[in-house]
C-alpha positions in Angstrom: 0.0 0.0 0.0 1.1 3.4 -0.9 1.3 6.4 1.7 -2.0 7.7 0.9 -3.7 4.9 1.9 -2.1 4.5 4.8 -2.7 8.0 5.8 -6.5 7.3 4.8 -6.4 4.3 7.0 -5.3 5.9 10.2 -7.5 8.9 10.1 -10.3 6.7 9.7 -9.5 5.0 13.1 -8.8 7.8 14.5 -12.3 8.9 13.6 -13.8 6.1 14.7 -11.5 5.9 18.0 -12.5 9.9 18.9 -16.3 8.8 18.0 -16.2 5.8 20.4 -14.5 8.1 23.0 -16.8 11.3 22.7 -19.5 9.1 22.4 -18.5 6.9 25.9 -20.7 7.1 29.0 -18.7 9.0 31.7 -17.7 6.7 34.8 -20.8 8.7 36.5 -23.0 7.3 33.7 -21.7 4.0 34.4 -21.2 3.7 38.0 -25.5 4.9 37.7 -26.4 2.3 35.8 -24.3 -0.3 37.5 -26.1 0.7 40.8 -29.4 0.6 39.6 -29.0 -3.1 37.8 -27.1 -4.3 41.2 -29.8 -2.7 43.6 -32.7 -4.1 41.5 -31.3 -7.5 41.7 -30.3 -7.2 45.2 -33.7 -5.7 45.9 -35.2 -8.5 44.3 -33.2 -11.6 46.2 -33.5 -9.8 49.5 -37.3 -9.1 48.8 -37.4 -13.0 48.5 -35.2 -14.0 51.5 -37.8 -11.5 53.6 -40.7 -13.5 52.3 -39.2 -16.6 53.3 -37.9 -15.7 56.5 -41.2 -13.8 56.9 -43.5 -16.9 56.6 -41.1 -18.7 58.1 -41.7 -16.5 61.2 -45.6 -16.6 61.2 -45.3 -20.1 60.1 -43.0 -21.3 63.6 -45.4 -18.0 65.7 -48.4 -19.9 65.0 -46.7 -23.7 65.5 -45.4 -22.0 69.2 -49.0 -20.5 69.9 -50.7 -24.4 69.6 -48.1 -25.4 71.4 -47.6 -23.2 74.4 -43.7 -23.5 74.4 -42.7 -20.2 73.3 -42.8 -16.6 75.4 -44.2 -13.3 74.0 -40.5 -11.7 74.2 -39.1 -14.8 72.0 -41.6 -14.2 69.0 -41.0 -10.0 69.5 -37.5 -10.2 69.4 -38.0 -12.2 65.8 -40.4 -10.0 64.6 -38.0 -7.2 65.6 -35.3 -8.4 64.1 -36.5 -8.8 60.4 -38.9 -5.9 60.4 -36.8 -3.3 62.2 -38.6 -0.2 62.9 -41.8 -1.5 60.7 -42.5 -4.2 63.6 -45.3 -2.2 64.4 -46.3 -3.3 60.7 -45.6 -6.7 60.6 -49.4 -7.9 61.8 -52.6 -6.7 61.0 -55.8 -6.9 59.8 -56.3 -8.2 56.0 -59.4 -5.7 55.3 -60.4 -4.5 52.2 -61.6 -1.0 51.6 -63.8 0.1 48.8 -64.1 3.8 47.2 -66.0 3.9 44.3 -68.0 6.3 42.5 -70.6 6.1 39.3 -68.2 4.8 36.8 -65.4 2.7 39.2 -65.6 0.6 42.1 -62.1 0.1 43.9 -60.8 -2.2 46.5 -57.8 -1.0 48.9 -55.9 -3.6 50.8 -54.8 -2.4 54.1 -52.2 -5.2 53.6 -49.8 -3.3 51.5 -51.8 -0.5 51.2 -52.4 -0.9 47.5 -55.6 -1.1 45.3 -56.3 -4.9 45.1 -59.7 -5.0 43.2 -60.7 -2.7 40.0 -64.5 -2.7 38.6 -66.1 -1.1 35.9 -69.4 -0.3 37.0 -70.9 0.8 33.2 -69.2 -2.7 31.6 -70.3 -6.2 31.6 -67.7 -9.0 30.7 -68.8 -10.9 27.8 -71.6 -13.5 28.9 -71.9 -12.0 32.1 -75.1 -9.6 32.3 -75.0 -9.5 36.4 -71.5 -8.3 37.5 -69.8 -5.3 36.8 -66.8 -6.0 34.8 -63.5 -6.6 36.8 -60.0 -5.8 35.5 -58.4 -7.3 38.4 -58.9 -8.7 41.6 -56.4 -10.5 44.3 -53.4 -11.5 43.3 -53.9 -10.9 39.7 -52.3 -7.3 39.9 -49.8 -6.8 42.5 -48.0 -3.6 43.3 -45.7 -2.8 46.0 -42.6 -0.4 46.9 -38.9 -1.7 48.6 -38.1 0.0 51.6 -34.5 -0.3 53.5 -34.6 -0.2 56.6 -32.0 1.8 58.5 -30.9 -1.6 60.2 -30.4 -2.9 56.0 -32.9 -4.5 55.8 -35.1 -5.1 52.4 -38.8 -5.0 52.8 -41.9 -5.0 50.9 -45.0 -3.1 51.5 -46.8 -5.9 50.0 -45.7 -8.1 53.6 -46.7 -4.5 55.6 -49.9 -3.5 56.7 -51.6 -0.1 57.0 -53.9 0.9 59.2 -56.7 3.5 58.2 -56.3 7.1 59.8 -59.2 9.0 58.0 -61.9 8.7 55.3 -63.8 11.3 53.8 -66.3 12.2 50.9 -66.9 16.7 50.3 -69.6 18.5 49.2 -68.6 17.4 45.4 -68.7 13.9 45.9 -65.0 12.8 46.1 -63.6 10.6 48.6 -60.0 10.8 50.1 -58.9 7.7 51.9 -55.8 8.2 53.9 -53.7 4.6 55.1 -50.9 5.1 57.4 -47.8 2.9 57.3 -46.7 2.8 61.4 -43.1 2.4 63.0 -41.9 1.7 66.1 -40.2 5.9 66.3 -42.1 8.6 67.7 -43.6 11.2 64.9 -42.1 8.6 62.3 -44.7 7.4 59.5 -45.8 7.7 56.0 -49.2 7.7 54.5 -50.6 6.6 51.3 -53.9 9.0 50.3 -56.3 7.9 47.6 -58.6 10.5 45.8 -61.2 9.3 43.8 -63.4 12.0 41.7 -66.8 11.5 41.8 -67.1 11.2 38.2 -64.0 10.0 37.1 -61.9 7.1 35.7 -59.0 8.7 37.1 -57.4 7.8 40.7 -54.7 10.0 42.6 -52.5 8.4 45.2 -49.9 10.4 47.0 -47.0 9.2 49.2 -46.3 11.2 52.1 -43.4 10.3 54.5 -42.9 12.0 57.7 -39.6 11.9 59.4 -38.3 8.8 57.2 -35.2 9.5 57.2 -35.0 7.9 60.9 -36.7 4.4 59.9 -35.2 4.2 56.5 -32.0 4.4 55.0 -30.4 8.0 54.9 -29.2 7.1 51.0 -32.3 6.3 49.9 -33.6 8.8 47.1 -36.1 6.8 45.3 -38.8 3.8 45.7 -38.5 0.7 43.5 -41.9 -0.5 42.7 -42.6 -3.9 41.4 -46.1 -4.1 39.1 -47.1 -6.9 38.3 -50.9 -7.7 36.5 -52.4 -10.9 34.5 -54.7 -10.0 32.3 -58.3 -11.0 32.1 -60.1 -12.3 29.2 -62.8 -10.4 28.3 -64.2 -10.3 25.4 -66.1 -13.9 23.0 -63.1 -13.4 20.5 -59.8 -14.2 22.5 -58.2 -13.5 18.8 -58.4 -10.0 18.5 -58.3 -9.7 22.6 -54.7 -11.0 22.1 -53.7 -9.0 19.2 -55.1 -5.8 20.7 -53.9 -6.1 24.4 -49.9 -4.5 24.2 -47.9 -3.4 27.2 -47.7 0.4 26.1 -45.7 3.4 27.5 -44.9 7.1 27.3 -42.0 9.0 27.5 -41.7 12.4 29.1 -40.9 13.4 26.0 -44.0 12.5 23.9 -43.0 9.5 22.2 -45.0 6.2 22.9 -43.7 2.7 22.4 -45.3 -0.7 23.0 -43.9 -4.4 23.6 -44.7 -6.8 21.4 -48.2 -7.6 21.0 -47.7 -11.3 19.7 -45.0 -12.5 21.2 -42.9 -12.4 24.7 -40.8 -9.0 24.7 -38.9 -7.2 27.0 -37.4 -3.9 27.4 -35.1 -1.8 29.6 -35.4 2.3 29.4 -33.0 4.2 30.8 -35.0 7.5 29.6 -37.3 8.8 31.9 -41.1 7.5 31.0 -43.9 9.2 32.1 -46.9 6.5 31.9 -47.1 2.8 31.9 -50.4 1.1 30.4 -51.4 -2.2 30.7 -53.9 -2.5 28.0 -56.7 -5.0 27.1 -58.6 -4.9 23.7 -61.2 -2.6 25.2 -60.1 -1.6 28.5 -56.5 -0.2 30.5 -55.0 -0.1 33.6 -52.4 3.1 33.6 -50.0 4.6 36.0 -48.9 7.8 35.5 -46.0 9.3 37.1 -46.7 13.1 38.5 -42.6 13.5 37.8 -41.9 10.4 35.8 -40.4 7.0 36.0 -36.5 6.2 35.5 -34.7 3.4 34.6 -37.6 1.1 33.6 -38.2 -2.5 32.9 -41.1 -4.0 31.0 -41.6 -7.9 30.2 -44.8 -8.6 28.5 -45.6 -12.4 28.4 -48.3 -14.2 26.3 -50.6 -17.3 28.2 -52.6 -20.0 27.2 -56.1 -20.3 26.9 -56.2 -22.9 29.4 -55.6 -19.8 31.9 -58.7 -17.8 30.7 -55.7 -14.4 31.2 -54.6 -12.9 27.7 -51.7 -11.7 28.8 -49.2 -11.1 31.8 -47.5 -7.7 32.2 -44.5 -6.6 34.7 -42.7 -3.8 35.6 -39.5 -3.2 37.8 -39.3 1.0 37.7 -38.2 4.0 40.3 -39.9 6.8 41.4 -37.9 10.1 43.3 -38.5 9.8 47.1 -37.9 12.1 49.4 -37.5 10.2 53.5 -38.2 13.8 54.8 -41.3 14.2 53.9 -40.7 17.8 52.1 -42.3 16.5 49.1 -44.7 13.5 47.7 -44.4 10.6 45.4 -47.3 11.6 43.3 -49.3 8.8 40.8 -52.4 8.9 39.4 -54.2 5.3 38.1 -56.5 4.9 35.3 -59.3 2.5 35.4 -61.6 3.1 32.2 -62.5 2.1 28.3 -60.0 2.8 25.6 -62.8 5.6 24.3 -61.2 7.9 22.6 -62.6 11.2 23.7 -62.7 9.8 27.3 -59.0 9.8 27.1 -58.7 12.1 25.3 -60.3 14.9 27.3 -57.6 14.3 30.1 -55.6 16.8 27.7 -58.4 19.6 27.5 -56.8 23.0 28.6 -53.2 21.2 29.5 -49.7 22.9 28.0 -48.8 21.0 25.1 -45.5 19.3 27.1 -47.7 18.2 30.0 -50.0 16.3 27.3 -50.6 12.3 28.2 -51.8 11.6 24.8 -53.6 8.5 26.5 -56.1 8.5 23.3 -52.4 6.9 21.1 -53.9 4.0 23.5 -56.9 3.5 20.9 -55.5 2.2 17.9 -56.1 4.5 14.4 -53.8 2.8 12.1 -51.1 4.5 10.2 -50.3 8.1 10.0 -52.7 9.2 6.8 -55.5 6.3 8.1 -55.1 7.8 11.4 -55.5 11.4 10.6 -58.8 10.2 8.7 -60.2 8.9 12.1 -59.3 11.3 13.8 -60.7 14.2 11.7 -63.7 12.7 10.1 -64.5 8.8 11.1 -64.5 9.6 14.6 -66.6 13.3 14.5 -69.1 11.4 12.5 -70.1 8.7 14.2 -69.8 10.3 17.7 -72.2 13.1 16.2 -74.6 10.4 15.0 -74.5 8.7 18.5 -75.2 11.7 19.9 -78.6 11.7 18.2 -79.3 8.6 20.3 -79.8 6.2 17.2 -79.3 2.2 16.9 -75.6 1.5 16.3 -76.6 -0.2 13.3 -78.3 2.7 11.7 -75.1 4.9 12.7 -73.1 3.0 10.7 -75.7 2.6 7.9 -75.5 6.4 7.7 -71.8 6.9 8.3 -71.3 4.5 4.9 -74.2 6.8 3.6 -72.0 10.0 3.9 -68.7 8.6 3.1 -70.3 7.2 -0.2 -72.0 10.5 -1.2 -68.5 12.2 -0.3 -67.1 10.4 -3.0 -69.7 10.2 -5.4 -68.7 12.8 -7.8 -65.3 11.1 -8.5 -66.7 7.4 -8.9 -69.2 9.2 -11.6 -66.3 10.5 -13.5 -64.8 7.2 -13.4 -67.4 5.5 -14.5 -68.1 7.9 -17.4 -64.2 7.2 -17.9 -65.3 4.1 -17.9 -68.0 4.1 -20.3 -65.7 5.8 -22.9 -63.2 3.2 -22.8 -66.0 1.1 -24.1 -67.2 2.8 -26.6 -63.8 3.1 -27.6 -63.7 -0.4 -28.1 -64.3 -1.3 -32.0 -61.9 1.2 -33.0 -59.2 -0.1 -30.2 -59.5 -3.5 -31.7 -58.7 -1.9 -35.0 -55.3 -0.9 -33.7 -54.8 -3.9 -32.5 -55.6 -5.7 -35.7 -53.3 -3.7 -37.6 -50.2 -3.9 -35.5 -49.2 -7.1 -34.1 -47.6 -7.6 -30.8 -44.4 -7.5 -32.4 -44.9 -3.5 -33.1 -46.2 -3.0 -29.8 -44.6 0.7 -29.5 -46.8 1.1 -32.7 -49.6 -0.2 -31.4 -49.2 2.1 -28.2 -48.5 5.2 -30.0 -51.6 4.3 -31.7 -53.7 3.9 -28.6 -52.4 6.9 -26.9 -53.5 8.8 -30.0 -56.9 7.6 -29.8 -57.3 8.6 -26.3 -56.1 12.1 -26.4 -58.2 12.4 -29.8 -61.4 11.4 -27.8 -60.4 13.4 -24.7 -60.0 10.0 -22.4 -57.4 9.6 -19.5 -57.0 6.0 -18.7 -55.7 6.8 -15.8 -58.7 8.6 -14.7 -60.2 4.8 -13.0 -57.8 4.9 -10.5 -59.1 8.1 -9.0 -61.6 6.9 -6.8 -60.0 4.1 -5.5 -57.6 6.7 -4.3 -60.1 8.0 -2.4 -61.6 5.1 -1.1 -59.0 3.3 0.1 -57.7 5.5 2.6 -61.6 5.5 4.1 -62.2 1.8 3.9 -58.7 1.3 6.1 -59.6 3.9 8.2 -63.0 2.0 9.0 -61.3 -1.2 9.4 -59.3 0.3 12.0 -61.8 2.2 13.6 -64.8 -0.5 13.9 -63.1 -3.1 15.5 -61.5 -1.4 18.4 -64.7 0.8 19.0 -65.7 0.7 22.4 -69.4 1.5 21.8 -70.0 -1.7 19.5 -69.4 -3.9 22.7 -72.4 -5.8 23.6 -74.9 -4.2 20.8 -77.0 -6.2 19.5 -78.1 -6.1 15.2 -80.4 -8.9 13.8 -79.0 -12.0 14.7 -75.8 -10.7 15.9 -75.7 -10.3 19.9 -72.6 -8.4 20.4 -71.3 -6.0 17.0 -67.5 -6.0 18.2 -66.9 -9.9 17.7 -67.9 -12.0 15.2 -71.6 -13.0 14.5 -71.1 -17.3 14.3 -74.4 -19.0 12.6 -72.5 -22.7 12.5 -70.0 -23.9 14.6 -68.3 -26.9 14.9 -65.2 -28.6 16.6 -62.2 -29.5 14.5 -60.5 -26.0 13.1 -60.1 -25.2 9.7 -56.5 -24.2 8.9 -56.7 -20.4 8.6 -60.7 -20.3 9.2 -61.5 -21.8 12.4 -64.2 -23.5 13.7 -67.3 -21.1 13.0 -69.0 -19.6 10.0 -70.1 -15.7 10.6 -73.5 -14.7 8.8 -72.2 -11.0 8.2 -69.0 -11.5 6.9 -70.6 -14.9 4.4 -73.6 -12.1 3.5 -70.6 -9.3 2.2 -69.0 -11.8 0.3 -72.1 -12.9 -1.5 -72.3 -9.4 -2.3 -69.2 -8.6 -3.1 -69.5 -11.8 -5.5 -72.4 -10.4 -7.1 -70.8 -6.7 -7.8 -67.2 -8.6 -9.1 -69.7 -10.5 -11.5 -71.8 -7.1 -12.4 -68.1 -5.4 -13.4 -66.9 -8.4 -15.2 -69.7 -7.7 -17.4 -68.7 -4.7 -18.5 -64.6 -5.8 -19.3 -63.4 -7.0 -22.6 -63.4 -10.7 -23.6 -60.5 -12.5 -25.2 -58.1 -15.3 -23.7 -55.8 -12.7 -21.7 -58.9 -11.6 -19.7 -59.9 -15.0 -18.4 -56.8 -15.5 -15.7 -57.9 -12.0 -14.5 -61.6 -12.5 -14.2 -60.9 -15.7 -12.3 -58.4 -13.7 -10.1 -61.2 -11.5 -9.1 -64.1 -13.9 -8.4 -61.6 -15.6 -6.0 -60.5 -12.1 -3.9 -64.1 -12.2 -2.5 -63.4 -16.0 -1.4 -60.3 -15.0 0.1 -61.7 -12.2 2.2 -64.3 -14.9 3.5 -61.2 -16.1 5.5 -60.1 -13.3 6.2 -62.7 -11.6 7.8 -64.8 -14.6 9.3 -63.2 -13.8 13.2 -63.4 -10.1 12.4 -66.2 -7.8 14.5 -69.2 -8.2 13.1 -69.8 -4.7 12.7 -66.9 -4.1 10.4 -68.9 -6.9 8.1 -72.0 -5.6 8.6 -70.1 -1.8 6.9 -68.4 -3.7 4.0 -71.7 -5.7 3.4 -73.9 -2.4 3.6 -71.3 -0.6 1.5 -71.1 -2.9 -1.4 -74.7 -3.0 -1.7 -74.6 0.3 -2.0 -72.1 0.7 -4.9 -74.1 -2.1 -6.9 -77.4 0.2 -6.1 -75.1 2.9 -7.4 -73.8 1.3 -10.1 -76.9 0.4 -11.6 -78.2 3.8 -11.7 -75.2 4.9 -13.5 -75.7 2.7 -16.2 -79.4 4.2 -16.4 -78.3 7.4 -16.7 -75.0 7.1 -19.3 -76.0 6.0 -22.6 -72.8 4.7 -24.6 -74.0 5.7 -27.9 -74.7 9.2 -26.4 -71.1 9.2 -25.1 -69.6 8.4 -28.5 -71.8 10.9 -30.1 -70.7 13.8 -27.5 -66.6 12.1 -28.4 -67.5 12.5 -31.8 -68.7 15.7 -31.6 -66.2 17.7 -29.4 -63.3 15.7 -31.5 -64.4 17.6 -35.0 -65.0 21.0 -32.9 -61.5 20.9 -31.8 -59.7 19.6 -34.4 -56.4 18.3 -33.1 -56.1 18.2 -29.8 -53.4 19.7 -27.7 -51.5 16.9 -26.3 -51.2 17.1 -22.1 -48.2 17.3 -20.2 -48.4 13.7 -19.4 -48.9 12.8 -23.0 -46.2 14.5 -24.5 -44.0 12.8 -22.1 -45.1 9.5 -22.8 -44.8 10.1 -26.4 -41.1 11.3 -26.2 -40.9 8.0 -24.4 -41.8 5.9 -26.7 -39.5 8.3 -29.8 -36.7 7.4 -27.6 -37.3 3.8 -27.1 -37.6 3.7 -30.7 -34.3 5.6 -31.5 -33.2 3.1 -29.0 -34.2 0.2 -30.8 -33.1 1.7 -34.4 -29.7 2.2 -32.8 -29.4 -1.5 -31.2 -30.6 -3.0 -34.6 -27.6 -1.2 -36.6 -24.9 -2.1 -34.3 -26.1 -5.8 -34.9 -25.9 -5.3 -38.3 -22.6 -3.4 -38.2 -21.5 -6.6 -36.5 
């Protein structure tokens, strides 16, 4: 190698050496994140030796009691010795206290001092028409905070028990229930307070130490909390359940992630987030952090049907804590739907950094589908409930508006349409005259014909451009809309899953074991409009493969669509009958002859017609494909 490639050699390493340094955590940055990976694991196998030790304790108490052979001071001393200055704590009573309000009905444990028990009092699960709908209840979401102890020891508040200092409900209707976490120190406590509005989804709970800093550690800054939740199937389709239920978060920045919603996934954030969701198809559980949440792990896990849970969530995250009491650890919990202006509303009259953006939670689909819900889709059809009419005829008037939207560019396709047929006779002439083997002929040809009759063949594709984004948009939107759940349309008892007429119990690969009436209805239908446009497309051997291609896409969306909500079939089924109904009136009112005498006619008024932008192009095209061509055939000559 020569000397300028060696010089180019070592200034690229030194580049990359100076990036690699520059770009190097400083020992601060490391020694942090060290700290918090050792302290969560040794948070995590002290957490466990406590609970062993602990039921070993109240295990050998209660073996000592039967058997008379052990003194008070013996089992105090234990006691003493693995709870510290929380000894006070260590017994209690296992009560459960309930706030609730019209929409929520909660459950606080005094045994941890955390909400154990989460209804819905405006949902029903599926096939339940008595109880309010549960998210969680017991040990199916756990959530507790490490404390260290100033003697080093690890406990949990989960193994801790409160006691209950005050509960009251104002003038407004909201009720504040204050828990009190005892030591053995004068003056020395802290205090968990839940606030529940009374008309609200929404739950405040505020950690207040006072004079920590002589129970606990003095280098203790913040609280590790453990959350932990199994998911509850609720819904008649576990399918989509599944697919829509994703462990989803926020960070103090604005940007919103999820794990994976069809497989187990994990994740570590060392940015700060500002809320964790636990979210079902139609319903979430979120904490929100009042500062925000710092070095973060999530582990979402899939479970079998067997355990009639979708999903189990976890979180390992830290909050700031201050032992002196001169400030609270401030959360807020969300018990509600995934309805988008309910969410959505907890941004009304907030600065645009302090946004939640907890309506992302509702899925829209992607960014110009999304924008199409948001702006029309979703205005619409909350307009039309607001009128208090039957779901079904919401959407039977929501397909009404979206088809009448678009009407004027499906007529000009269709008249498109119509004078590509007419053109027919004389496009069969071109053909005839050229064979394939002058096909730049035959094209310069066709184009001629169609700037001489004043027809864009392009012109067809118009509407669909304009459709398509609207029919994605609705098969976003139907499916995860909270106000199909449990209506009722004809024969279908619940709009939001599918509508099964015959069932049976071997699955069909890729169909499953159930035949929905909506989704067999729209593909009759669409069957009967791909039959009603085949009509109206040339004949001829090439056109055979094609029409076959099309009388099976109908087929195919049978299996696609059979576990889909009904109410998205009921839409597509509603829609296409619409644009047959539509169809056939345009073929009333355009008469081809007419069209080829109005072709005719403006052809001989304008004499030769000035060719477009587009067709000029194409033309020089097809000049220089032929130069092209010319050129190519010389040389082989030449040779």
């Amino acid at each position: 190698m020569d000397k300028k490639t060696w010089i180019g050699i070592l200034l690229i390493a030194a580049i990359i050496v100076g990036f690699s340094l520059l770009n190097r955590p400083s020992k601060e940055e490391i020694a942090e994140r060290k700290r918090v990976q050792d302290s969560i694991a040794l948070v995590q196998a002290q957490e466990a030796e406590t609970q062993r030790i602990s039921e070993q304790i109240t295990q050998q108490i209660k073996a000592e009691q039967e058997n008379a052979s052990a003194t008070t001071e013996q089992i105090a001393e234990q006691v003493a010795a693995l709870y510290g200055p929380f000894t006070p704590a260590a017994q209690g009573e296992e009560g459960l206290i309930t706030l609730e309000n019209e929409k929520v009905r909660i459950g606080i444990a005094q045994r941890g001092g955390r909400i154990a028990k989460a209804e819905l009092k405006e949902y029903k699960a599926y096939g339940d028409s008595i109880n309010n709908l549960c998210l969680f209840q017991g040990d199916e979401s756990t959530l507790n905070f490490t404390l260290v102890t100033n003697n080093s020891r690890v406990l949990s508040t989960d193994n801790l028990y409160f006691t209950v200092v005050n509960q009251v409900t104002d003038t407004e209707g909201n009720t504040t229930l204050v828990l009190r976490l005892n030591t053995n120190i004068d003056d020395c406590y802290m205090d968990i307070a839940y606030t529940l509005p009374a008309d609200d989804y929404m739950v405040s709970m505020s950690i207040q130490p006072h004079n920590m800093q002589w129970a606990l550690a003095q280098n203790m800054s913040s609280l590790e909390m453990h959350w932990n939740q199994q998911i509850r199937q609720q819904e008649k389709g576990r399918k989509f359940e599944e697919k829509y239920a994703q462990l989803q978060y926020m960070f103090v920045g604005g940007d919103i992630e999820k794990l994976s919603e069809t497989k187990a996934d994990r994740t570590k954030e060392s940015a700060r987030v500002k809320w964790i969701a636990y979210k079902d198809q139609y319903f979430s559980t979120v904490i929100i952090a009042e500062d925000a949440f710092e070095s973060t792990q999530m582990e979402s896990t899939p479970l079998s049907v067997a355990s009639h849970y979708i999903k189990e969530y976890k979180t390992v995250t830290s909050l700031p804590f201050d032992i002196t009491g001169k400030k609270a650890t401030n959360l807020k919990y969300y018990f509600g739907p995934n309805h988008y202006n309910t969410l959505k509303a907890y941004d009304k009259d907030v600065e645009k950094e302090k946004k939640l953006h907890l309506n992302e939670l509702v899925p829209s689909g992607w960014k110009l589908v999304s924008w199409i819900n948001k702006a029309l889709v979703i205005p619409m059809f909350d307009l039309f409930m607001s009128w208090g009419l039957h779901i079904g005829i919401v959407i039977l008037l929501m397909t009404l508006v979206i088809k009448l939207i678009i009407l004027p560019f499906v007529f000009a396709s269709y008249k498109s349409s119509a004078k590509m047929r007419v053109l027919k006779p004389q496009l069969d002439e071109i053909n005839a005259k050229y064979p394939p083997e002058k096909m730049q002929e035959r094209q310069q040809a066709t184009m001629a014909l169609y700037q001489k009759a004043g027809v864009n063949p392009m012109s067809g594709c118009l509407p669909m451009l304009f459709q398509f984004p609207v029919l994605m948009a609705m098969f976003w939107f139907l499916p995860t809309a909270i106000e199909l759940r449990g209506q009722s349309l004809f024969w279908a008892d619940d709009l939001s899953t599918y509508d099964a007429i015959i069932t049976w119990d071997t699955p069909i690969p890729v169909f499953g074991t159930h035949l929905s009436l909506f989704c067999l209805l729209m593909t009759i239908v669409n069957i009967v409009y791909t039959h009603i446009t085949m009509q109206t497309q040339a004949g001829g051997q090439e056109m055979k493969m094609m029409k076959w291609m099309m009388y099976l896409m109908p087929l195919m969306f049978l299996f696609f669509f059979n576990d889909y909500a009904a109410g998205l079939s009921y839409y597509y089924f509603i829609s296409l009958l619409m644009t047959i109904i539509q169809t056939m009136i345009f073929r009333w009112a355009i008469d081809d002859k007419k069209v080829l005498a109005e072709m005719e006619a403006k052809a001989k008024k304008k004499g030769a017609p000035k060719k477009s932008g587009f067709m000029a192009r194409l033309e020089a095209m097809q000049r220089e494909q032929q130069r092209m061509a010319r050129e190519n055939a010389k040389a082989q000559q030449r040779r």
